[in-house]
LUMVOMI-223796 format. One record per atom (N, C-alpha, C): x, y, z; residue in three letters. Coordinates in steps of 0.02 Angstrom, whole numbers, padded with zeros to 5 digits, always signed. Example, Ala and Ser with C-alpha at 12.3 -4.5 7.8 and 13.67 -1.06 7.14 Angstrom:
2
+00660-00284+00390Ala +00615-00225+00390Ala +00660-00165+00390Ala +00642-00112+00354Ser +00684-00053+00357Ser +00645+00002+00394Ser 
END
This chain:
91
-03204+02480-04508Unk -03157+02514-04552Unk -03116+02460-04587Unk -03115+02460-04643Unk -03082+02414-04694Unk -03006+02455-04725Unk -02954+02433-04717Unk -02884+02469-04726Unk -02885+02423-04817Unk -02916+02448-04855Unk -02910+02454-04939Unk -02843+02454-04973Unk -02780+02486-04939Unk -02729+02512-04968Unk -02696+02425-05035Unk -02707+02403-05000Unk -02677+02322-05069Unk -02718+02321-05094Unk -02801+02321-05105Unk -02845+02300-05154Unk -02859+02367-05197Unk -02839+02434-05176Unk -02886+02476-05233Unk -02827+02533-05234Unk -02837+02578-05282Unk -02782+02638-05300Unk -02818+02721-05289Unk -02885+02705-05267Unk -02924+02759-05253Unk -02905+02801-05178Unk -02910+02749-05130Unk -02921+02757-05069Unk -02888+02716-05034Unk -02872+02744-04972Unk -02846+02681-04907Unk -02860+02636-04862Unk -02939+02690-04863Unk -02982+02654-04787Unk -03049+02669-04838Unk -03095+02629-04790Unk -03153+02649-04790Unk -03202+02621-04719Unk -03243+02680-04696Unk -03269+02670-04630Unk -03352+02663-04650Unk -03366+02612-04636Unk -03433+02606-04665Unk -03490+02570-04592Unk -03544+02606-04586Unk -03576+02618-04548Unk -03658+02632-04552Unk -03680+02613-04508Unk -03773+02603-04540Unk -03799+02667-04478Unk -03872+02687-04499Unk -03896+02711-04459Unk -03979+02717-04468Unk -04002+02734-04427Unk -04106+02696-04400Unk -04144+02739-04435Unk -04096+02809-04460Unk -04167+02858-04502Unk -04110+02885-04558Unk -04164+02923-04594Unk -04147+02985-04642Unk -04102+03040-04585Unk -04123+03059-04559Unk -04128+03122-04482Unk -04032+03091-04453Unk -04037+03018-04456Unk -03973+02998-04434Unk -03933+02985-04489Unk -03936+02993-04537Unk -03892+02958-04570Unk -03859+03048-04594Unk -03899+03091-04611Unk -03878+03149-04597Unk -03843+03183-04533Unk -03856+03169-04488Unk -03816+03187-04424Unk -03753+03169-04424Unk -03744+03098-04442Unk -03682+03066-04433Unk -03631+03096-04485Unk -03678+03112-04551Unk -03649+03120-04605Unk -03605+03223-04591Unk -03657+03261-04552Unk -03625+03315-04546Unk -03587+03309-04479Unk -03606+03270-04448Unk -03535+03278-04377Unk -03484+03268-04405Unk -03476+03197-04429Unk -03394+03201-04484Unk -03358+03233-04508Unk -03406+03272-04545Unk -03400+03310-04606Unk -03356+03379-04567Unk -03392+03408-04521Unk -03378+03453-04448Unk -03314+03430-04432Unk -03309+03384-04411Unk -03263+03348-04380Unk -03176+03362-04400Unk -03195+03336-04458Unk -03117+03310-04472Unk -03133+03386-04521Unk -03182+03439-04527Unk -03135+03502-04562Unk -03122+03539-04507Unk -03115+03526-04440Unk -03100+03560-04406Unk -03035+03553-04389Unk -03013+03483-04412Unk -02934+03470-04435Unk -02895+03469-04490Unk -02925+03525-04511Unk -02920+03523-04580Unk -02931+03496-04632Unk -02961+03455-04631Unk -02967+03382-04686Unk -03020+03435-04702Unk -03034+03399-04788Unk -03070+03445-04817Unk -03139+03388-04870Unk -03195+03398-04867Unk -03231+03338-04894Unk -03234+03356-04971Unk -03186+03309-04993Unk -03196+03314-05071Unk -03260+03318-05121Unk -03286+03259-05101Unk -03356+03260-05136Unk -03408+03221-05080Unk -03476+03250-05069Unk -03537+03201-05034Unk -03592+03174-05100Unk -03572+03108-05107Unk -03625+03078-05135Unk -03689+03063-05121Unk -03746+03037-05138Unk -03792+03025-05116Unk -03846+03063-05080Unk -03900+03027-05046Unk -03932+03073-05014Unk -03964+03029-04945Unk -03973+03068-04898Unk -04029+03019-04831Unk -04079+02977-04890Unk -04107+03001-04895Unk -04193+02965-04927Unk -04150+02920-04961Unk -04110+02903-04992Unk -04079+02850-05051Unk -04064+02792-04994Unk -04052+02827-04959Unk -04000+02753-04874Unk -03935+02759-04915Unk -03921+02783-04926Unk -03828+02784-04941Unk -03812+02833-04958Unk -03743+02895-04894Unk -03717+02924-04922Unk -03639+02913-04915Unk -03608+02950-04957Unk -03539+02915-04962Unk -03507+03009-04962Unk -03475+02988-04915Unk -03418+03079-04889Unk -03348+03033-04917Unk -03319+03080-04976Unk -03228+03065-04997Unk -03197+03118-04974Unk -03173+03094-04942Unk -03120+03143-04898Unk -03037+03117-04939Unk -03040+03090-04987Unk -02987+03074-05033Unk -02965+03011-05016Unk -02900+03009-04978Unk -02888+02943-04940Unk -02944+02910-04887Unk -03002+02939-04876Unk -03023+02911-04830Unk -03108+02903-04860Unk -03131+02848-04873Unk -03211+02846-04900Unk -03251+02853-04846Unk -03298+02872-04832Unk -03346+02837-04765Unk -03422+02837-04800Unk -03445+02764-04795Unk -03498+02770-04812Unk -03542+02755-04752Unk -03624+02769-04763Unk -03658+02786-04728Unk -03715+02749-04731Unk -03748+02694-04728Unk -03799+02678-04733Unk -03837+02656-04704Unk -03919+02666-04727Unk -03983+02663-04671Unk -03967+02577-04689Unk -03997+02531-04638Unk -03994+02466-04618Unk -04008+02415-04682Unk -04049+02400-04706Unk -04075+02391-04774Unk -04026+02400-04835Unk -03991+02453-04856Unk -03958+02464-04910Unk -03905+02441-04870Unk -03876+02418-04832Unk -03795+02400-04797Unk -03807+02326-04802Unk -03866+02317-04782Unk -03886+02234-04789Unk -03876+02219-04876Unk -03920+02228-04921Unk -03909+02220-04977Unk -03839+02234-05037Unk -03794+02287-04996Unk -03749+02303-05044Unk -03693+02258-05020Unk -03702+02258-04957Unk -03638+02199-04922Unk -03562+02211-04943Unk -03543+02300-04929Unk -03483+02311-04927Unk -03417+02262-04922Unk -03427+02240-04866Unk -03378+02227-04832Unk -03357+02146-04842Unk -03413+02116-04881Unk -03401+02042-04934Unk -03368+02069-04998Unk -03393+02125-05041Unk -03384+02142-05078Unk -03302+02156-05089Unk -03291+02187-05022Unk -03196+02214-05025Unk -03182+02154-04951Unk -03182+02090-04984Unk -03179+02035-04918Unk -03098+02034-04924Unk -03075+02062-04975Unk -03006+02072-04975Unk -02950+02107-04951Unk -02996+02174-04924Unk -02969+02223-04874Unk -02951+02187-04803Unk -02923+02210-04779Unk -02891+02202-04694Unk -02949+02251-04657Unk -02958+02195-04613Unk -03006+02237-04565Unk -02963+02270-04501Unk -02997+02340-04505Unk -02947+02362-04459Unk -02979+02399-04404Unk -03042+02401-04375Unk -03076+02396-04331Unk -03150+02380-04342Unk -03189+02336-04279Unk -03258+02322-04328Unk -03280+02361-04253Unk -03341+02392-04242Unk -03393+02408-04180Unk -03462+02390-04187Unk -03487+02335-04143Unk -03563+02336-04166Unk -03595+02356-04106Unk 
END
């Protein structure tokens, strides 16, 4: 999770995370999604799709992207916003 709030005016965080299939990257993508509307949070927009390896859930202040292993390798988030504060990593 990258805490964004000094580098961008969109968003605060962003939780970005890989996963081994299509099958998972969807799972993860609707547990969330489940998740936090069960606290009301509400998912603004879902970008993307499994088959692409990248989806991206805006929950407004909060981005989470999603990607199969390969597209996380190549897009390299987290160089990209090397300017964000890291504010928890899990491998």
């Amino acid at each position: 999770m990258l805490d964004i709030r000094q580098v961008s005016y969109f968003a605060d965080y962003f939780v970005i995370c890989n996963a081994d299939s299509d099958r998972q990257i969807r799972a993860i993508c609707d547990d969330i999604d489940e998740a936090l509307n069960r606290e009301g949070i509400k998912l603004y927009k879902r970008e993307g799709s499994e088959d692409s390896g990248w989806v991206l859930l805006d929950f407004g202040t909060v981005i989470v992207h999603v990607f199969a292993k390969p597209e996380r390798e190549y897009y390299e988030l987290e160089k990209l916003w090397s300017e964000a504060a890291p504010v928890v990593r899990i491998q």
